[in-house]
N, C-alpha and C positions, 0 to 999 in steps of 0.2 A: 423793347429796349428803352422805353419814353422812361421807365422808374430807373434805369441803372445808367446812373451819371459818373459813376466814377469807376473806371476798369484795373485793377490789381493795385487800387491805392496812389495809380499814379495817370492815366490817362483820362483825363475830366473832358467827357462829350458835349460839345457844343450845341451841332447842328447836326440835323439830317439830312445827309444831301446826295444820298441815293441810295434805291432799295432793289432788289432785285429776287429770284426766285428762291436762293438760297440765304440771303442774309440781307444788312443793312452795311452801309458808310456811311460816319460820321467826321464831321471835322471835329478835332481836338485836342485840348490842350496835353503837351508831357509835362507836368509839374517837375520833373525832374532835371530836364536839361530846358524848360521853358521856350521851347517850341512848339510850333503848329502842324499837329500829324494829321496823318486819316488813318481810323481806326475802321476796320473790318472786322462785322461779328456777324456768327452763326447766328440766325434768326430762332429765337424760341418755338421748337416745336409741341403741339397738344399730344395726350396720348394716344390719338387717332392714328399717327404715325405707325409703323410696325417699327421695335428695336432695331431689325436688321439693317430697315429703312436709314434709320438716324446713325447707325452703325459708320454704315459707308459713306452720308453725307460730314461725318465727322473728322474720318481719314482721308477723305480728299482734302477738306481746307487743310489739316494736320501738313496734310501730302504738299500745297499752295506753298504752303509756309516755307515747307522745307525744300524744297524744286528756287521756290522766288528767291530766297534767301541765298541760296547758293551764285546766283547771276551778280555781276559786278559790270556792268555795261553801261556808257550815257543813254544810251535806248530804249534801256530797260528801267521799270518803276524799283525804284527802290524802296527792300523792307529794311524799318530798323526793328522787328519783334515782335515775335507772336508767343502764343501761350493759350491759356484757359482761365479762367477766375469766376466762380460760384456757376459753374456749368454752363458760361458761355464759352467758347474760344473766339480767340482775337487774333489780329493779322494788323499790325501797325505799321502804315506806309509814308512814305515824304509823299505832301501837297500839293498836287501839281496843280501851275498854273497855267489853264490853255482849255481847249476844247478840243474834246475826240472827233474825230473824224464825221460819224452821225453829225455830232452838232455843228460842223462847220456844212456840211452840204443843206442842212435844215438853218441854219443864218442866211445860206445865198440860194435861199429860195429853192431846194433843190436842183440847182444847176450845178455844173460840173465845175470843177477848182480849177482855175488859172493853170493854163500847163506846166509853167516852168514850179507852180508849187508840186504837180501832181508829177513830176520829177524827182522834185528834192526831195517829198517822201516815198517815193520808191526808193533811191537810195539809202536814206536813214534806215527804214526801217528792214531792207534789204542788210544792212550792215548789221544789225542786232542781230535778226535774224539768224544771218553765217555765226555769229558768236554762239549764241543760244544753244545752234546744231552740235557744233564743233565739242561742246559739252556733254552731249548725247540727249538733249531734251528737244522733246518737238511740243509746241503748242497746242494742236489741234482746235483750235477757236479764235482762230486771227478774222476779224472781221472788225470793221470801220468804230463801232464802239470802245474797242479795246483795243486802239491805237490814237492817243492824245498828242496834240500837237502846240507845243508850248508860246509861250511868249514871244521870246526869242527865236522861235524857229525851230528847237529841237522837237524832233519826234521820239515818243518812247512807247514802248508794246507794253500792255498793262492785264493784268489779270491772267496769271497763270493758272487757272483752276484746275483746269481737266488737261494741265499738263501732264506728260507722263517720260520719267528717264525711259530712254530707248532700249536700254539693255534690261528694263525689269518687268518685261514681258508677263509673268506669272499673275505679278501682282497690277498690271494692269487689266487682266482678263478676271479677276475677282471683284475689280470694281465694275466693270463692265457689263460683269454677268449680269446683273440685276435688274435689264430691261430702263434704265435713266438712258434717258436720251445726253449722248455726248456729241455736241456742234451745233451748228445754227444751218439752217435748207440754203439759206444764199448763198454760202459760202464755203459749202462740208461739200469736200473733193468725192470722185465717184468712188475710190477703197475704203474712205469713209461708209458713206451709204451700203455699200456691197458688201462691207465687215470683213473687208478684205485688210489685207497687211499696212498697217499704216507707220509711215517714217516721215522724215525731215522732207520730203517730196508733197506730201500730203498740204504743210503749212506753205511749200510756193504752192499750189493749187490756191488755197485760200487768197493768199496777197496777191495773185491774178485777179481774182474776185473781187478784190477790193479797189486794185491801181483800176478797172474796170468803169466800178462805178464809179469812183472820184473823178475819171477821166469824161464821163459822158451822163451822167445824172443817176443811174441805174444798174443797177446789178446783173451781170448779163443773163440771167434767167429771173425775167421781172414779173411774176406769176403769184396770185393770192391766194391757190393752195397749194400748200406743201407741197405735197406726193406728186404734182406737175413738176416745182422746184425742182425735186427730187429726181425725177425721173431726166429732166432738162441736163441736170450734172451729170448723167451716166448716158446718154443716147443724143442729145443733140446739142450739134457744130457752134458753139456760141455764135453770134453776129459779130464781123467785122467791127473792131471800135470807129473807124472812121468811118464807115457808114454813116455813123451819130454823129461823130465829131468830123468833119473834115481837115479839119488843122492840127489833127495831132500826128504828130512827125510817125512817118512808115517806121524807122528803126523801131520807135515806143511798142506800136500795133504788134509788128513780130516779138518781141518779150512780151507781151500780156498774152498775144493765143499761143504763145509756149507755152506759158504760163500754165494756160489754160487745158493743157492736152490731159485726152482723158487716161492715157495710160502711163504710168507715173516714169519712166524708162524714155519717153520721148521729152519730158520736162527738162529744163536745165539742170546741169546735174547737180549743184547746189548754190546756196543764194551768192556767196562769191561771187560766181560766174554770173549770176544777175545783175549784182552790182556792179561789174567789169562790164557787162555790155550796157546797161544806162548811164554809163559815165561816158560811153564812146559814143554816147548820141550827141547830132550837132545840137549847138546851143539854140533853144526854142523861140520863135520870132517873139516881139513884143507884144503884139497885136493878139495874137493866139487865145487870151480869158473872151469867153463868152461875153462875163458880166466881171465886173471889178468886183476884189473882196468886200465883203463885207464889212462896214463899219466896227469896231470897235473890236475883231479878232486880236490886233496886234495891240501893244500896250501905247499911249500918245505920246507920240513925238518920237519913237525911234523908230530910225529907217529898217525897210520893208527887210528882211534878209532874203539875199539874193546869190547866184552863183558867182565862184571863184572869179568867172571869167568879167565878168559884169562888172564888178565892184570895181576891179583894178583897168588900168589902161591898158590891155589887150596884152596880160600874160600867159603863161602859158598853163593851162587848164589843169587846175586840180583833178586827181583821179576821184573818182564815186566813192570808193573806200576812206576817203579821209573826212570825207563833208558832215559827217555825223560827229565829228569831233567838236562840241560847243564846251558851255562852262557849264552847260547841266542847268537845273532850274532853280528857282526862288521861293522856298516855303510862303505857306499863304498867311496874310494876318487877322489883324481881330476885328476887320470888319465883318460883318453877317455873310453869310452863305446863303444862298436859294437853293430850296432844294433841287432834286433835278426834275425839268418837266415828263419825264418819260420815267412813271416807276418801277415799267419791266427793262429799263433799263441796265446794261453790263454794274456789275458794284465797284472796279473800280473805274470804269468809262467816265463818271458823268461828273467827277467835284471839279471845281473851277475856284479860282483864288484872286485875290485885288493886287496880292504883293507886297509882304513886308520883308525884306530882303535879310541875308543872312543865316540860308539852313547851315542847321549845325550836321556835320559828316559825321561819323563812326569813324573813330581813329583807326588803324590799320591791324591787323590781326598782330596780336604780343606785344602789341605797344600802352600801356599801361597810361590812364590817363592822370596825371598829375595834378590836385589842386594846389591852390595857391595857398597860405600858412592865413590863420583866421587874423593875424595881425600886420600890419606891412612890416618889412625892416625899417630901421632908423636908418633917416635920412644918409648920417656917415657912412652905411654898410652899402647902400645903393650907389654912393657917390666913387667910394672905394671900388665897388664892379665895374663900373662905368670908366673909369680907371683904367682899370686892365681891360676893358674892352681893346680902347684908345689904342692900348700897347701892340694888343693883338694885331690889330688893323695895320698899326706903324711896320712892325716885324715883317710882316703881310707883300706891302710897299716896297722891303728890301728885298722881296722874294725869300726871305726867310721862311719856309713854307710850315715844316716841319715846328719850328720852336712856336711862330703862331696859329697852328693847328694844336697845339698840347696848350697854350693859353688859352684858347676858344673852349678848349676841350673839358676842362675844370671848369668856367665860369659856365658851363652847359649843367653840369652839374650841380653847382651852386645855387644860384639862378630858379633850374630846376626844383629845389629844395628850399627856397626862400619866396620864390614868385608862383609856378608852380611849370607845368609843360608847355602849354599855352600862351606862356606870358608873350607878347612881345620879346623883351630883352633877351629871355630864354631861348623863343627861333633864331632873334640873330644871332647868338654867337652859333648856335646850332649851323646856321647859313655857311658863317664863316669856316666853323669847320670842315663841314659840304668840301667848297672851296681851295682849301688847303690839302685836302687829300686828292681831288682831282688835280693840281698843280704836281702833287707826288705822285702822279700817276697809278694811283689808285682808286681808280671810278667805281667798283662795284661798292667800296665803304662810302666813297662821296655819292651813291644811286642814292645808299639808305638814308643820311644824312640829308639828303636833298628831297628823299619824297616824305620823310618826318614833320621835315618843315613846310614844308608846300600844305600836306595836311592842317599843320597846327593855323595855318595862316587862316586855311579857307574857312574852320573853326571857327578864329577869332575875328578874321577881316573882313571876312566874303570871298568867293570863287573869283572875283572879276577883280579884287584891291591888285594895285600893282606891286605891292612886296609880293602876295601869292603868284600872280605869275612869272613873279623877276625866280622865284624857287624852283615855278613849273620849267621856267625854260633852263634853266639851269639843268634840270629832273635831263631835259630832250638831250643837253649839250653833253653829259654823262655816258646817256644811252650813248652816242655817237662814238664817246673814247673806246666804249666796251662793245663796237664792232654789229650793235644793235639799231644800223640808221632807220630799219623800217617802223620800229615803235620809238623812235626820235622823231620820226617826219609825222604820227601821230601828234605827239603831244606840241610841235613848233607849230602842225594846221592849229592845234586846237587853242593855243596862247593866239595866235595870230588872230583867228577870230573874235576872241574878247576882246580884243586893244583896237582891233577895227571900230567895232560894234561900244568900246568905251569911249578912245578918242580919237577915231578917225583915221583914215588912212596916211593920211601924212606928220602924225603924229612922231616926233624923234624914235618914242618906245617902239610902236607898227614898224617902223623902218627898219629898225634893228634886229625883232623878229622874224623879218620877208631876209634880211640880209643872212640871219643864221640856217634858214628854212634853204635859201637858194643853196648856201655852202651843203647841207647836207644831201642834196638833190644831188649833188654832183658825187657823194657818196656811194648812194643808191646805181651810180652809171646812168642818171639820166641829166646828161652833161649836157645836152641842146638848151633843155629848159632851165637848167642850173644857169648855166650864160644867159641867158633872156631872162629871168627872174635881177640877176647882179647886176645886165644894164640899166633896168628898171628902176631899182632901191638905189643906183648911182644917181641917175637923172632926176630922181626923185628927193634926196639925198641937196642933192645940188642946187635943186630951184628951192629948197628950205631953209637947207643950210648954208648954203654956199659953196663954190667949188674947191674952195683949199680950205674946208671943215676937215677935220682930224674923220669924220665919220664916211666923209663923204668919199675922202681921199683911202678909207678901208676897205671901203663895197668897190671901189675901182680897183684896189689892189687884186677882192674875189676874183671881179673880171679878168684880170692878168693869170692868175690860178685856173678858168676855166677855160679861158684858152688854150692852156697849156694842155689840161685834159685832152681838147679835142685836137691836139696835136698840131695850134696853129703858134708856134712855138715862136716866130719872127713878128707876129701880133702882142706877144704874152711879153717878150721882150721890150718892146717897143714901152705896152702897159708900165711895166713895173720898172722902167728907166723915167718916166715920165712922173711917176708915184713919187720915186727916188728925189726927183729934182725939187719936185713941188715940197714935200716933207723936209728936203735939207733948207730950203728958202722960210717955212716958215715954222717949222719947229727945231731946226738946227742939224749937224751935217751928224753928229755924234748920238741924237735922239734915238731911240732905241726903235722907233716905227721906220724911221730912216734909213738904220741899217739894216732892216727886216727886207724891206723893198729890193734892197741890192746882192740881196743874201738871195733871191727869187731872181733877178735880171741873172746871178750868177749859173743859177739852176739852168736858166734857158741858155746859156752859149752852153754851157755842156751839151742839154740833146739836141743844140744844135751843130755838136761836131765842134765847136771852136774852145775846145778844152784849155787850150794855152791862155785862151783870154779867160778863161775861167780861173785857171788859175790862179794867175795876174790879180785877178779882182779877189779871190778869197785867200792870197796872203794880203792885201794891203785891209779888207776886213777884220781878218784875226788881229791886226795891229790896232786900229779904230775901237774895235770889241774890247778887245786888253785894256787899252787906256780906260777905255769910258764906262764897262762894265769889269773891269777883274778877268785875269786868267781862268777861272773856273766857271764862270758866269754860263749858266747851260746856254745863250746865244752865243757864248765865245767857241763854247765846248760845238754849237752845230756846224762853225763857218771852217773851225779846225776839221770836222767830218768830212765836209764840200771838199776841203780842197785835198785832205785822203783819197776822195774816190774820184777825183780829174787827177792825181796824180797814178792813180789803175787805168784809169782810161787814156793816158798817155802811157803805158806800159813799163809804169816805175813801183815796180812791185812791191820789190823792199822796201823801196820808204814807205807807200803806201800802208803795208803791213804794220810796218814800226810806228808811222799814227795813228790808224785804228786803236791799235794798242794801246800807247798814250794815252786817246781820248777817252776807252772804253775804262781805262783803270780810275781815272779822275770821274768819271760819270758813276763809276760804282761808288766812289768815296761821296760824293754830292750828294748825289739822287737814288741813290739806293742800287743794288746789284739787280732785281726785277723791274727796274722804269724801262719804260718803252725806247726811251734813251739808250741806255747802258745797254739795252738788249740789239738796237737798231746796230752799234758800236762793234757787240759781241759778233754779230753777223756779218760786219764787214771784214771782221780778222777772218772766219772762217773763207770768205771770198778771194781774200789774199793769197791762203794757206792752198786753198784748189788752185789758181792762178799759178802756183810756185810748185803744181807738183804735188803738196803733199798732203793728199787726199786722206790719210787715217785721222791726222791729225784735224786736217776741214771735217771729218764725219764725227769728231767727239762734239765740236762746240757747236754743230749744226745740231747736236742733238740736244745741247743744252738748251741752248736756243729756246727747239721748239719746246720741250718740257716746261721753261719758267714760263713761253707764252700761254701754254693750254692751263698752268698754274694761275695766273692771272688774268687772264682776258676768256677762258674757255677752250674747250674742244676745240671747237666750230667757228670760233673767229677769224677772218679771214688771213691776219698775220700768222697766227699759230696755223692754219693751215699752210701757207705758203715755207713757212722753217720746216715742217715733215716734207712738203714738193723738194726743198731744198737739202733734204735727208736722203730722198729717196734718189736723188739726180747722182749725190756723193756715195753711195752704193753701186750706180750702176758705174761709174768711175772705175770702182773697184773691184768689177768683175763680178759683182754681188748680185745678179741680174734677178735672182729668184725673191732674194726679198727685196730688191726696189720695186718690183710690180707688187708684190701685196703690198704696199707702204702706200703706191699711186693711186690702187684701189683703193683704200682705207679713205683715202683726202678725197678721191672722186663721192664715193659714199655719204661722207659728213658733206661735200660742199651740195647735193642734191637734197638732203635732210634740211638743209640750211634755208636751201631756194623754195622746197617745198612750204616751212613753215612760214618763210617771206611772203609765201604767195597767200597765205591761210590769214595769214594778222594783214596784209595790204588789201584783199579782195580786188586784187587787180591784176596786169600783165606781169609778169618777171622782171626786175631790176636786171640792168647789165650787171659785169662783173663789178664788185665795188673797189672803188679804189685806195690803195694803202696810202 
């Protein structure tokens, strides 16, 4: 490869910086989008080879390309492109900056890796992993070279060569046949060796293999020929790890000789459940590294990364399945590369990078990348934009949602056409739009609109700028409306770690992040640590800000919220009369956070039974609302709701009925006839209408109900669930008995679908029921 410097005209080879049995990596330049890749080429072979030889070596990388390329994981090595050009093929990878596992145990001397690190990558690469499977691909060649461990902490699996899709069996046994050794002695599970049936069991054998050695120096069958190796994998008991290591915690030991079992049926039964049981190990003493890391693994001056529980003041512990959520790596720059010292080394194990920050991402499938016009506009046309920005934003402020979402909406387009997709100005108004349709209660438009821009950010700005994660969490607060908390509480871990890891834990931004993170926890039904998370971001909140900060005074409101969750209803009251008072004294008695507070103290005399005080309090609200925000003002339109349903539960039906009504015809003309609003409105007519007797009538709008919800929120959403439970109730009213049980089955069905797939994207225990 020394003569081919330039691959399809546009990837210009720098350096060689690791070679291996099938080919070469090179660092190098994309003339194209003027980043730093690694490029992977087929090594030229002589005609001493047999065709059939070069045949198969050709469809496996082919095979790499297209197996890698399909993976969308932080854990996994990203390809941007592969191909062929003048009879070499190529495999074009992001730069990773870190060292693979081999080279972190050969920095400390061969010693074993600090436990709390030899943790954290069990669970990262445990979390790809379950992803990889879930897809139907198994690795077959997980072993310490071909798992890099970044800058920052993230861990990624790398080199999918002798991957193979699990359903394509035929075409794995052709490459196979050939007599090419597929695996490495250390690390190739006994069904390997035996030629026995190999699946997603096969790769936990391997990463036993590996948490193994990283944990005690040595691979547990540490023998210098092979066929002992060999034989060791299939016939004998590994050794206890704490034999070697005495300080590493029992729970660890039992997951690695699970791990470790020679018949694949007694192994965990997939890496989820691997990651769920090393997230329930207690947190590992300090004391525990043998030897301290090695100099210069981590990049100078930022702090070591460390677990959930560590970093903050004694909250409550992140599950295993979120901690691989980081902001992903940093392409390398144009300092020189070494090559790597080991040149049977993995090809793509061994590149290492200094750091010029800034990888540029692959825009999102169908998203068309937009250049910017070869001239700028004139000053007046930009000024003119900026203009109706201004407008947008103001409109925005009025809660005019709708007229500044079709203002954003054009200059996205404009913008787009003058600056180009990318631009700055372009993502904000982009942003704002996001923005505006979540306000209209239409999150799946505001999902795309928000993860457009979060892309174009990380493009322009970097993975870690605070506009791109103000996008990302925005991306999380979406998921959340659209009933999606479990990959919301992904992307709020994964924001929260960069704003750590940029400015600190006590950072306004950090605050804000832990404070949306705990609200959504209380989503998920893990309402203990939601309250313990809220007092935290309070206290925390308070000794920054101050205790009557607007911010401080919002994360105690959470807390008044998750009290009420867990049912401490004379606490939550207590909270949110206290919020109340503090918000009338310093931002005024009419401030819209003021009456929000009261509008929640109102919430709690209802399920505390003292309806008439609730009341009481949400007519003298609606009048407060009226003045200060308008008769239609959807805050006026919710305190009108409140005191609809304390007028049910003191058993005033009719009027009840006749405000639901009211409210629900004004929330259609506002907010549209599908907002979760208007829908929330429609449902309490139909509750009136059973309350009164007249159940045909309760069973049309129940059914409308659920229809718009499954129309917008999904099947499976937990609201649109509970309108069919509330279908299926108003049938058996009606004597209907045959179809309310198939109706309860249906919702039983989708809500086990639901928990199942929760349990697949969290790699962790079950969420309680979430709450509406």
């Amino acid at each position: 490869m020394a003569d081919t410097r330039l691959i399809q005209g546009r990837y210009q080879l720098l350096d060689l910086i690791g070679r291996g049995g099938m080919g070469e990596v090179w660092r190098a330049r994309d003339d194209a989008l003027g980043r730093h890749v690694a490029v992977k080429c087929l090594k030229p072979m002589g005609r001493q080879h047999e065709q059939s030889y070069l045949r198969v070596l050709r469809e496996r990388f082919r095979r790499e390309a297209r197996v890698a390329a399909s993976l969308q994981h932080r854990g996994i090595t990203v390809v941007h492109d592969f191909g062929e050009s003048e009879g070499v093929l190529y495999l074009v990878m992001e730069l990773l900056d870190g060292r693979n596992l081999s080279q972190l145990l050969e920095d400390n001397k061969q010693h074993p890796l600090p436990v709390p690190e030899v943790i954290e990558i069990a669970e990262q690469v445990g979390a790809a992993l379950a992803y990889t499977h879930r897809q139907g691909i198994v690795h077959r060649d997980l072993k310490p070279a071909n798992i890099v461990r970044l800058g920052d902490g993230t861990v990624k699996i790398c080199d999918f060569g002798i991957a193979r899709l699990g359903h394509d069996i035929g075409f794995s046994a052709r490459l196979t046949g050939t007599g090419i050794a597929m695996g490495t002695p250390h690390y190739m599970s006994p069904e390997q060796i035996g030629a026995g049936n190999v699946d997603h069991r096969s790769d936990l054998y391997s990463l036993g293999c590996v948490l193994y050695e990283i944990a005690t120096g040595a691979p547990p069958f540490d023998m210098d020929d092979a066929w002992a190796v060999l034989v060791g994998h299939r016939d004998t008991p590994p050794r206890p790890p704490r034999e070697l290591r005495p300080e590493l915690p029992e729970g660890f030991e039992r997951v690695v000789l699970d791990l470790l079992a020679k018949d694949p049926g007694d192994r965990p039964e997939d890496a989820a459940d691997l990651v769920r049981r090393v997230a329930e190990l207690p947190p590992p003493r300090a004391h525990s590294a043998l030897r301290p890391p090695a100099a210069g693994t981590l990049p100078e001056g930022r702090p070591r990364p460390v677990r959930a529980y560590v970093r903050l003041p004694e909250p409550p512990r992140l599950p295993g399945w979120a901690r691989d959520m980081t902001t992903g790596s940093k392409a390398a720059g144009a300092a020189p590369l070494q090559p790597s010292p080991d040149p049977a080394a993995a090809l793509t194990g061994a590149w290492t990078g200094p750091g010029e920050e800034g990888r540029a991402t692959p825009a999102p499938t169908g998203t068309p990348r937009v250049a910017a016009a070869e001239r700028p506009p004139p000053p007046d046309v930009l000024a003119e934009l900026a203009g109706r920005h201004s407008e947008g934003l103001r409109l925005a402020r009025l809660d005019r949602w709708a007229e500044a979402g079709e203002v954003q909406r054009a200059l996205v387009a404009e913008r787009e056409r003058l600056l180009g997709s990318d631009h700055p100005d372009t993502l904000a108004s982009r942003y704002e739009v996001g923005f505006a349709l979540s306000r209209l209660g239409r999150p799946g438009d505001a999902l795309r609109e928000f993860t457009l821009t979060a892309a174009g950010r990380e493009r322009t700005l970097g993975p870690e700028h605070p506009e791109t994660l103000a996008a990302r969490q925005e991306t999380a607060y979406v998921l959340g409306q659209l009933g999606r908390h479990v990959e919301a509480h992904q992307v709020y871990v994964a924001v929260l770690a960069s704003r750590e890891r940029a400015m600190g834990t006590d950072h306004p931004d950090t605050l804000r992040c832990r404070h949306n993170l705990a609200f959504n926890l209380s989503r998920l039904g893990r309402l203990e640590e939601s309250y313990g998370m809220a007092c935290e971001v309070a206290a925390a909140r308070g000794r920054v800000l101050g205790p009557e900060h607007p911010d401080t005074l919002v994360t105690r409101y959470e807390v008044g919220y998750a009290l009420g969750q867990l049912g401490r209803w004379t606490e939550a009251l207590r909270t949110y009369q206290d919020v109340a008072a503090v918000r009338a004294r310093v931002l005024g008695p009419d401030d819209p956070d003021t009456l929000a507070a009261r509008y929640e103290a109102g919430i709690c005399l209802g399920r505390l039974g003292r309806s008439t005080e609730a009341l009481e309090l949400y007519r003298e609200l609606v009048e407060d609302r009226t003045r200060a925000q308008g008769p239609a003002h959807p805050d006026t339109l919710r305190a009108r709701h409140g005191l609809g349903v304390n007028l049910g539960r003191l058993g005033r039906w009719e009027e009840a009925l006749a405000e639901a009504r009211d409210v629900c015809a004004i929330r259609a003309r506002v907010l549209g006839a599908d907002h979760p609003d208007t829908l929330v409105s429609r449902r309490e007519v139909a509750v009136g209408l059973g309350w009164l007797g007249r159940w045909s009538d309760a069973l049309a709008v129940y059914r409308d109900v659920a229809q718009a919800r499954q129309r917008v929120l999904g099947a499976d959403h937990p609201d649109a669930l509970a309108s069919r439970h509330d279908e299926a109730h108003c049938l058996e009213q009606l004597g209907r008995s045959a179809e309310a049980v198939e109706l309860y089955r249906q919702v039983a069905a989708l809500r086990r679908t639901r928990a199942t797939r929760g349990r697949q994207l969290r790699g962790s225990e079950p969420p309680g029921r979430p709450v509406s």
